[in-house]
C-alpha positions in Angstrom: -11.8 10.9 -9.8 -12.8 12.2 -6.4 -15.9 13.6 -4.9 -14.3 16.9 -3.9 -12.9 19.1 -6.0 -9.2 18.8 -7.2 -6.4 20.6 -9.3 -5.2 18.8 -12.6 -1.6 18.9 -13.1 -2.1 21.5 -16.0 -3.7 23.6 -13.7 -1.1 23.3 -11.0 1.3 26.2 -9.0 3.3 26.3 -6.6 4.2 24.2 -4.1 1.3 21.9 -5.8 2.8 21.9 -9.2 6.3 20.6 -7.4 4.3 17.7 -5.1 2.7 16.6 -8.7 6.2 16.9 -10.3 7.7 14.7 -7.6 5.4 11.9 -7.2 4.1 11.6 -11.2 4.8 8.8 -13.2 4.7 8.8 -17.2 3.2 12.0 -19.0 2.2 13.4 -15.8 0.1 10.9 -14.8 -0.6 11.6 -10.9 -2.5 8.5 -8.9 -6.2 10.1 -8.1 -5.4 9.4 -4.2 -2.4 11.6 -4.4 -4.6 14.3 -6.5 -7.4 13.6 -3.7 -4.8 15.7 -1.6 -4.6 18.9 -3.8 -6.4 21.5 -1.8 -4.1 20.6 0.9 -0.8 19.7 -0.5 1.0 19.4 2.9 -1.4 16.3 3.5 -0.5 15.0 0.3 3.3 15.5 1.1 2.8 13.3 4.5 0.8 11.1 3.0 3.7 10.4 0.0 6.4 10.5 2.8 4.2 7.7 5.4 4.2 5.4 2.2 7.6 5.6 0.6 9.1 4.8 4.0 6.8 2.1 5.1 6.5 0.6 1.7 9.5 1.5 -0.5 12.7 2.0 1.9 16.0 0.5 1.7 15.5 0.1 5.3 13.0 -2.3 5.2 14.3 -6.0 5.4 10.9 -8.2 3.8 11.0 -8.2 0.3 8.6 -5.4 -1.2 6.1 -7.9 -2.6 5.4 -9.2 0.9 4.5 -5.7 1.9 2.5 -5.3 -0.8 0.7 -8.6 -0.3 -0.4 -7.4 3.2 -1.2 -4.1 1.6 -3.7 -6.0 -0.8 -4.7 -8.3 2.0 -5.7 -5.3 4.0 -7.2 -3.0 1.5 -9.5 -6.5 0.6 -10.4 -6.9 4.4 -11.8 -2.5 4.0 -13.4 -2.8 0.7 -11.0 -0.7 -0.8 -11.0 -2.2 -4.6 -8.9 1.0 -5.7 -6.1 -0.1 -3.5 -6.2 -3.3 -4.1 -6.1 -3.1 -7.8 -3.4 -0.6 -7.5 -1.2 -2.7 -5.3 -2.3 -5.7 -6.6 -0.4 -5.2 -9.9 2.7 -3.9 -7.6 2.7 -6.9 -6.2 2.1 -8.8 -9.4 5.2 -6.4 -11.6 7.4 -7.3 -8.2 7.0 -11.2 -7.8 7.3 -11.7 -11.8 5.4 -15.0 -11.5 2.0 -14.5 -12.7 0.5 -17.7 -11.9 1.6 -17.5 -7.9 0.2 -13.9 -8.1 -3.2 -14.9 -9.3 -2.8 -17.6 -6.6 -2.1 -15.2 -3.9 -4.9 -12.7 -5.4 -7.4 -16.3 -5.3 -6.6 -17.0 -1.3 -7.5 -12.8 -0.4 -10.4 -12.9 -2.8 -11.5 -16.0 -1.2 -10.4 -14.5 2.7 -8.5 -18.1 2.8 -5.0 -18.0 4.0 -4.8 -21.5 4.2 -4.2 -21.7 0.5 -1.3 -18.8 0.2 1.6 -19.9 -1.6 3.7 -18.5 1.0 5.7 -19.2 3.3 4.8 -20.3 7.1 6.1 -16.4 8.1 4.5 -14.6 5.6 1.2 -16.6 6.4 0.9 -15.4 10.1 2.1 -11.8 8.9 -1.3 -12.2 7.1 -3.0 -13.4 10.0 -1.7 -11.1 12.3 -3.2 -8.3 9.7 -6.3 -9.8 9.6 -6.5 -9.6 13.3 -5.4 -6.0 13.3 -7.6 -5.0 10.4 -10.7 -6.3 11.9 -10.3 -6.5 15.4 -7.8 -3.7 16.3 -8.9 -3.5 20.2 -8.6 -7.1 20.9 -5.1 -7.5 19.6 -2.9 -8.7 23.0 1.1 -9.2 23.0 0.1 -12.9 22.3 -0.4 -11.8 18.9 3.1 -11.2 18.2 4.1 -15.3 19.1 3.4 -17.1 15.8 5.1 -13.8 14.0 8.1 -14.9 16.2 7.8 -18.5 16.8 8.0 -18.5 12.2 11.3 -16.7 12.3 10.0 -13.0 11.9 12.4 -10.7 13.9 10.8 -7.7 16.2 11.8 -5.0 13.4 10.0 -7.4 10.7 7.0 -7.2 12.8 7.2 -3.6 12.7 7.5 -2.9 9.6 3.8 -6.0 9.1 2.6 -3.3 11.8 3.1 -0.1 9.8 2.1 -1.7 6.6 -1.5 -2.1 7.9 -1.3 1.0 9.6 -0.5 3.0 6.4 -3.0 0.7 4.8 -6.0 1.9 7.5 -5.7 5.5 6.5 -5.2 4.9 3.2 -7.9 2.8 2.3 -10.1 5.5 4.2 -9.2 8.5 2.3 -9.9 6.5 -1.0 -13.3 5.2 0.5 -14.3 8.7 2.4 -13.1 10.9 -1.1 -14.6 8.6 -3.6 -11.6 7.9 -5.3 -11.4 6.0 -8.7 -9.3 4.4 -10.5 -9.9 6.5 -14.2 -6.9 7.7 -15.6 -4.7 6.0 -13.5 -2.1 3.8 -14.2 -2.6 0.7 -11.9 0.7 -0.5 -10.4 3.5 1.9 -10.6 5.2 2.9 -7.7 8.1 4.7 -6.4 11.0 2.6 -7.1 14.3 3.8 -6.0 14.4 2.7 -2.1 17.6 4.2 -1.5 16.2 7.7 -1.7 13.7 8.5 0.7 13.2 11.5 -1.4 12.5 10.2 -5.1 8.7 10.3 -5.2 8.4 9.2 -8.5 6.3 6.8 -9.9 7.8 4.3 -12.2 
């Protein structure tokens, strides 16, 4: 589960018990990174807000597999296998084409963009994340041309940005807590984009 201690959902109160009743999916299953949070539940309700609204909002304009894409694509590029299993069947659910998936998983596994089976936008969103990921100090406003120059508008680049942002911390609490994936139930997420408050995992 995690190498500190946390509170199962039978054993929860309080304000814990409603953060677990918000963001659990079927038969109270709660993801281990959100448990990872349950001696501080305030940090578990910023971390829950950060990634519905970078992830799961309305208010985003690229499709949510594409976010979730960069999500796997970064969490690869950390070493974070429990996000990129978890995210990895998000993206998979969301495309509903298995064999492009697998393709897509293929390309990150093999740190080979040249073989997405994307498109030319969603390709440099990838390399821009790369960049980003592995070089943050060395990025330069030149970074943001091929983003632009393949049709990606400045609040499309924002929302590549935050993704790896969100991405960076929370592949880092996974790898600094020792989370796992036991008892977890890979690939749900919360679902309903048009309320930023519906944590629940579906």
């Amino acid at each position: 589960m995690a190498w500190i201690e946390t509170v199962a959902f039978n054993e929860a109160t309080g304000k814990l018990r409603k953060l677990y009743d918000r963001v659990s999916g079927p038969n109270g299953n709660v993801d281990n990174i959100m448990m990872a949070h349950s001696l501080r539940p305030h940090s578990m309700e910023g971390h829950m807000a950060l990634y519905k609204n970078v992830l799961h909002h309305s208010g985003n304009a690229l499709p949510k597999w594409v976010l979730e894409m960069i999500g796997v694509w970064v969490s690869s590029l950390n070493g974070c296998e429990y996000c990129v299993e978890h995210h990895y069947q998000g993206l998979r659910r969301l495309m509903q084409d298995d064999t492009r998936a697998e393709a897509i998983r293929a390309a990150i596994e093999a740190q080979d963009m040249t073989t997405l089976p994307v498109r030319a936008s969603e390709r440099a969103a990838m390399n821009y994340a790369r960049k980003l990921t592995e070089q943050p100090a060395e990025m330069d406003e030149a970074d943001l041309r091929p983003l632009r120059d393949a049709g990606l508008s400045d609040g499309e680049i924002l929302e590549i940005n935050q993704v790896v942002a969100y991405f960076a911390y929370a592949n880092r609490t996974v790898l600094g807590l020792g989370c796992s994936t036991k008892g977890d139930v890979l690939g749900l997420s919360p679902g309903n984009g048009n309320d930023p408050q519906d944590w629940g995992h579906q």
